[in-house]
N, C-alpha and C positions, 0 to 999 in steps of 0.2 A: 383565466390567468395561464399563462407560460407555463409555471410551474408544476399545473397537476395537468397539462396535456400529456399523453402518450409520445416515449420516444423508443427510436430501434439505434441498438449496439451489436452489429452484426446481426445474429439471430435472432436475438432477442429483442422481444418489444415489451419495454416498462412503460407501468400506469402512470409514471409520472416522471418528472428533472428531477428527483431529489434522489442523491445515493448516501447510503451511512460508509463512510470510510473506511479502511480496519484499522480495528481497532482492538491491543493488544486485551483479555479478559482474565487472564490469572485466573482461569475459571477450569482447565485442562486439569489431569490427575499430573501425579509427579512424572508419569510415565510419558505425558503427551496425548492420551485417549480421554474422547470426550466424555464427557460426565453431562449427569442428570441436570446440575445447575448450569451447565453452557449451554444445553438445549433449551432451556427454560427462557435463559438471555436472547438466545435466537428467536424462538418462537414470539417473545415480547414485542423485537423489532419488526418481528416478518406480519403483523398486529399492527404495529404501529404504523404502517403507513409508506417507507420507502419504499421508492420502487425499483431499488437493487441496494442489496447487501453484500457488502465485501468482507470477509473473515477477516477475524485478525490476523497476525503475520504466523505462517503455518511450516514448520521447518521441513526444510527438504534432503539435509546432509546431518549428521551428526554434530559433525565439523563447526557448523552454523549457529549454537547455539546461543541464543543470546539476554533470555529472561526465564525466569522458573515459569513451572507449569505451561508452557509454550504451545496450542497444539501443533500437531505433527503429523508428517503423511509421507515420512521416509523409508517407510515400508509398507507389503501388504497387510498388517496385521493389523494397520490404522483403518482400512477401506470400510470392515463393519460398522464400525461405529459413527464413524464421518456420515455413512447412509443412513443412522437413525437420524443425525443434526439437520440432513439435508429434504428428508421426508418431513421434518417436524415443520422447519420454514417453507415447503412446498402445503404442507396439509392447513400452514394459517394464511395462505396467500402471498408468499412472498418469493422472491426470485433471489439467488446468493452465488458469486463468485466467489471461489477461494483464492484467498493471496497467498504468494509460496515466495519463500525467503531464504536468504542464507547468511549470519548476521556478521561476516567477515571479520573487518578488525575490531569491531561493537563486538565481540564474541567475548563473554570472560571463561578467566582458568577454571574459576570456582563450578561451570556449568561445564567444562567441557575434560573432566577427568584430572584436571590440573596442567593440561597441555596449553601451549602460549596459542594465539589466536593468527589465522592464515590469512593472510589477504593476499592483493598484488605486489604490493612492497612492506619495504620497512620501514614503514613511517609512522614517528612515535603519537600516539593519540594523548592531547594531552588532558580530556574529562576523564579515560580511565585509568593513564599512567602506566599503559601497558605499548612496548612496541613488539608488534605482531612479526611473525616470520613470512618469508614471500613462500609463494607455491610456486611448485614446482609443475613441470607441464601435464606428469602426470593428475598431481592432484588438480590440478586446472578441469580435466576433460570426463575427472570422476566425476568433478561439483555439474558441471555439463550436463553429464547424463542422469543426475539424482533431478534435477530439475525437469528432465522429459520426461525421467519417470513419474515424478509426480503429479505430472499433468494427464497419465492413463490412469492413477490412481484416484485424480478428482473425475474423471467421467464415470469410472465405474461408481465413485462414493457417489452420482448424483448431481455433482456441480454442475450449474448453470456456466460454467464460464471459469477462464483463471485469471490471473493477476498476478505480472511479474511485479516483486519488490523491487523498482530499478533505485529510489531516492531513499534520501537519511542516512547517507552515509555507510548502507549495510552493503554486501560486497557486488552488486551490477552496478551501484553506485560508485564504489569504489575501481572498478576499471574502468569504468568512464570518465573519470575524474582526474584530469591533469595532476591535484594536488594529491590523491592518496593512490595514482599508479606513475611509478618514475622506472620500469623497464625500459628495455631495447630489446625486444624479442618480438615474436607474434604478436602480444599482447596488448604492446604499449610503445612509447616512444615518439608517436605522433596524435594525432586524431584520429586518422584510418584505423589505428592498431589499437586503438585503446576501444574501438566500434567491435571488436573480433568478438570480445566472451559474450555481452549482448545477443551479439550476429547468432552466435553459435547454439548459445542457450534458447535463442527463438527457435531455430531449426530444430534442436532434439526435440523441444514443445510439440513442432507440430509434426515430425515422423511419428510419435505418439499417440499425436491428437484427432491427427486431420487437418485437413483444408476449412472445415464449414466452423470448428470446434471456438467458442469467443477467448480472444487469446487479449489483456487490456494490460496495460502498464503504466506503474506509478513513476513517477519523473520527475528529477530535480532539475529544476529550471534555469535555478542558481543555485551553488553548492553555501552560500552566502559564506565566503571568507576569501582571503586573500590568494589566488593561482588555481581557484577553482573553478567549475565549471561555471560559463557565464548562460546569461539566456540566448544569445545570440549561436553558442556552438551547442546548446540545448537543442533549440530549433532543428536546425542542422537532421542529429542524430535522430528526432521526432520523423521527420520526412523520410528519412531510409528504412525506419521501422515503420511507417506507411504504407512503403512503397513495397513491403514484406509484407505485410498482410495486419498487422495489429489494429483490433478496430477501435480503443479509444486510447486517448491518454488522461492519466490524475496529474495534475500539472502541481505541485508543490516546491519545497524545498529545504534547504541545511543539512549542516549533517551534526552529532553529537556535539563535538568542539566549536560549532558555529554557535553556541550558545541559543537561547529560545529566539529563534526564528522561524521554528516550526510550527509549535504550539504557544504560540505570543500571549502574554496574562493582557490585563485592565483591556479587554475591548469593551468599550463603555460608550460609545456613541457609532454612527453608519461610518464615518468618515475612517476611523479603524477596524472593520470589515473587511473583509475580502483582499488580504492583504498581496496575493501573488494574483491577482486580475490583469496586473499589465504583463506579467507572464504571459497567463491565458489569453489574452487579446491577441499575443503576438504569436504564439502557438496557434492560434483560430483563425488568422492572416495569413498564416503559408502551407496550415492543411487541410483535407476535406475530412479527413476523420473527425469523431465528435471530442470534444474537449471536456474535460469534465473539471471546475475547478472547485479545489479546497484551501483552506486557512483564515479562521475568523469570522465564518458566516455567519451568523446570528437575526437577523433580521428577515421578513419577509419580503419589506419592499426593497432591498438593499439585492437580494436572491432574484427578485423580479426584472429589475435593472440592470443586473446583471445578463439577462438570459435576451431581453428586448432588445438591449444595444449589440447582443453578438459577441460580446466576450467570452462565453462559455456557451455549450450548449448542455450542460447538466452542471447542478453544484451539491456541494459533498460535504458533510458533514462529521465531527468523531462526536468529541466533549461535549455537546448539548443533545446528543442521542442517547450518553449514557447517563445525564440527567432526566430527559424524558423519549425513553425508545419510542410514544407516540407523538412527539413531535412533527410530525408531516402531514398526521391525521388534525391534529390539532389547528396545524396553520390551514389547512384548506379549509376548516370548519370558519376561520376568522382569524385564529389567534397571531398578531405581528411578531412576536418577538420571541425569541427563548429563555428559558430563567437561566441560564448557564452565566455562570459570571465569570467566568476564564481563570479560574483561578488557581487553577492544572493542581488541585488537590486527590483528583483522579489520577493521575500521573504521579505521584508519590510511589511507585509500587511493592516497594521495598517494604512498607509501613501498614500497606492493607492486605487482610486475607486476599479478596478480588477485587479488580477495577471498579469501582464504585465510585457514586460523587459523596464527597465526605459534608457538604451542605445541608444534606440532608438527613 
């Protein structure tokens, strides 16, 4: 099968197509350093059978914050402990990039001192009923350089690999995005300019990083709402980050206000599966880098289909990984399907101490 052949993302060669997504854990202390139960979470997945682990969304600015207990790698003081998380999933067999994020206008006052939340423009969010303030150029090239920094602080902590948060609305999303960047500056104002913070945030990554360092990016394909990013200028921006060096893309999409088209409930049969595939097909059409796709996947033979026909070359999983973190072991043993019934009770997170499935 497709699915548990070996594959290589840059440097890296994984045992198998299957990656667990990030996925937020409410598992961090209040401070953002890891704890004994996030290691424990990891070490379960890096067990279970993926053959890459991407962190939850891991903050890189203070600025950015956008859920409690979040973890964090905005400073050095984050690096010890990140190395115990990252020895633990190396010591069970498993390989884990870190995702780094900055959650722009998804930012609340309540996390962020009471201060109003920064994007590229002013444009009112209407799930949190809050309109963000623009930034200014300075704070533009601070958020810039927390993001290169934090990509020397994932080598030292140990990471396999990073993971730009570009999709969901959170803020590389947001300058990408026709509908939540409406400057005239460097920034914005056309396609070329709205490519700059992207552009710029790859560069500091890799004066940081390196050349060899696995640098991958999550992607909104379609921003799914009305003057947003479509897949067609998705494409596009894919191919110039390509041509830069990025060795895969998580092809996904939505953002807050697009309502659930990220994490979509009742998938109940193959036919709602894999719901951004013709994304990924068309993303896998006009690059050589690997594709990795997420949203919906549930099924074995549905993952298998997918990988045969060439629409993705890996696919990606959250919510039925935090129902069963062995899942990957389980399907190469036999098992077709996942028990995961979408029924984003995980995602409540307001309501649970940590991300959990409440199914159970």
């Amino acid at each position: 099968m497709m699915l548990f052949e070996p594959f290589a993302i840059g440097s890296l060669t994984l045992k198998n197509r299957i990656v667990r997504s990030a996925t937020y854990e409410k598992r961090a202390d209040d401070d953002g350093f890891v704890t004994d139960s996030l290691i424990e979470f990891y070490e379960d997945l890096a067990k279970g059978g993926a053959g890459l682990i991407i962190s939850g969304n891991a903050l890189v600015h203070t600025s950015g914050r956008s859920v409690q207990q979040q973890l964090s790698i905005h400073n050095d003081f984050y690096i010890d402990k990140l190395r115990r998380l990252t020895d633990a999933v190396h010591d069970s067999g498993g390989t884990i990039v870190i995702q780094l994020v900055h959650g722009g206008r998804q930012s609340f006052p309540a996390l962020l001192g009471g201060e109003q939340p920064m994007a590229p423009s002013e444009v009112y969010d209407p799930t949190t009923r809050i309109t963000p303030r623009a930034m200014d150029d300075k704070e533009i090239w601070e958020v810039i350089e927390a993001f290169g920094d934090a990509g020397r602080r994932a080598i030292y902590a140990g990471f396999d690999g990073v993971q730009l948060h570009g999709a969901h609305g959170y803020l590389i999303n947001e300058f990408l995005s026709p509908h939540t960047n409406r400057r005239d500056d460097y920034w914005g104002g056309d396609e070329e300019r709205r490519f700059h913070f992207v552009e710029e945030v790859y560069r500091a990554m890799r004066r940081e990083v390196g050349q060899g360092y696995p640098v991958l990016i999550k992607i909104n394909a379609d921003d799914c709402l009305e003057g947003g990013l479509s897949p067609e200028e998705s494409v596009k921006i894919a191919k110039r980050l390509e041509d830069m060096g990025v060795c895969a893309f998580e092809v996904s999409g939505g953002m807050h206000e697009s309502g659930i088209k990220t994490a979509r409930t009742e998938i109940l049969n193959p036919e709602q599966e894999a719901y951004f595939r013709s994304a990924a097909a068309l993303f896998k059409h006009h690059l050589c880098t690997p594709v990795i796709l997420v949203g919906g996947l549930r099924s074995r033979p549905v993952m298998e289909e997918v990988l045969i026909k060439g629409d993705a070359d890996l696919v990606s999983m959250s919510r039925p990984l935090i129902r069963e973190p062995d899942l990957p072991s389980k399907m190469e043993e036999g098992k077709e399907k996942a028990d995961c019934i979408s029924c984003n009770g995980c995602m409540r997170f307001d309501k649970l101490d940590v991300v959990r499935c409440t199914q159970i």
